[in-house]
C-alpha angles and dihedrals in degrees: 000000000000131000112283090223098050090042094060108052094146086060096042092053089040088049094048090043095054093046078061097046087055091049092053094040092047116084097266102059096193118143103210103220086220108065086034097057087053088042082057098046090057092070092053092088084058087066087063095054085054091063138225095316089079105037085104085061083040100062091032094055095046082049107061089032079061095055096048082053094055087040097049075063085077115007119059111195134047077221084058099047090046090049097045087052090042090052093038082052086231105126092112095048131115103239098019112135092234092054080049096053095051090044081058093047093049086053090047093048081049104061095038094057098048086047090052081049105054090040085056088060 
């Protein structure tokens, strides 16, 4: 028999989602980058039920969750990361944390949609 936690990834990324959900919906508001960048690794392994068409996603996707969680080292926020591109004028930018954080948040929109959809049929 497996390990319960290892067994059970859908609870372990709605259970790190909703943490979020109560952060934003608190008064502070405040996403740290920290917990949302491991909210966000534990969707990686979905990519890998999708197959090798989107291995491509796959690797893209690990990689900019691992920058926000070198950046989380060093930057608090995702407020903050959005503010230090915007005065470093690098949100454009390849690489920039922010870019990175929307390339996350595209990843994250993907694989919810494809799982919506296969839930509609």
């Amino acid at each position: 028999m497996g390990d319960l936690e290892t067994e059970k990834p859908l609870k372990k990324i709605a259970e790190a989602f909703k943490e979020l959900e109560a952060t934003i919906n608190s008064q502070t508001q405040e996403v740290e980058v920290a917990p949302f960048s491991h909210a966000c690794s534990l969707v990686s392994p979905l990519f890998g039920c999708l197959g090798i068409a989107f291995k491509f996603a796959e690797m893209d996707y690990v990689a900019k969750v691992h920058d926000l969680a070198e950046a989380s080292k060093s930057i608090g926020t995702l407020r903050s990361v959005l503010d230090n591109d915007i005065e470093r004028n690098s949100v454009r930018k390849a690489g920039s944390h922010s870019r990175n954080l929307l390339r996350v948040k595209r990843g994250l929109d993907m694989v919810r949609v494809l799982f919506e959809q296969i839930i509609l049929t």
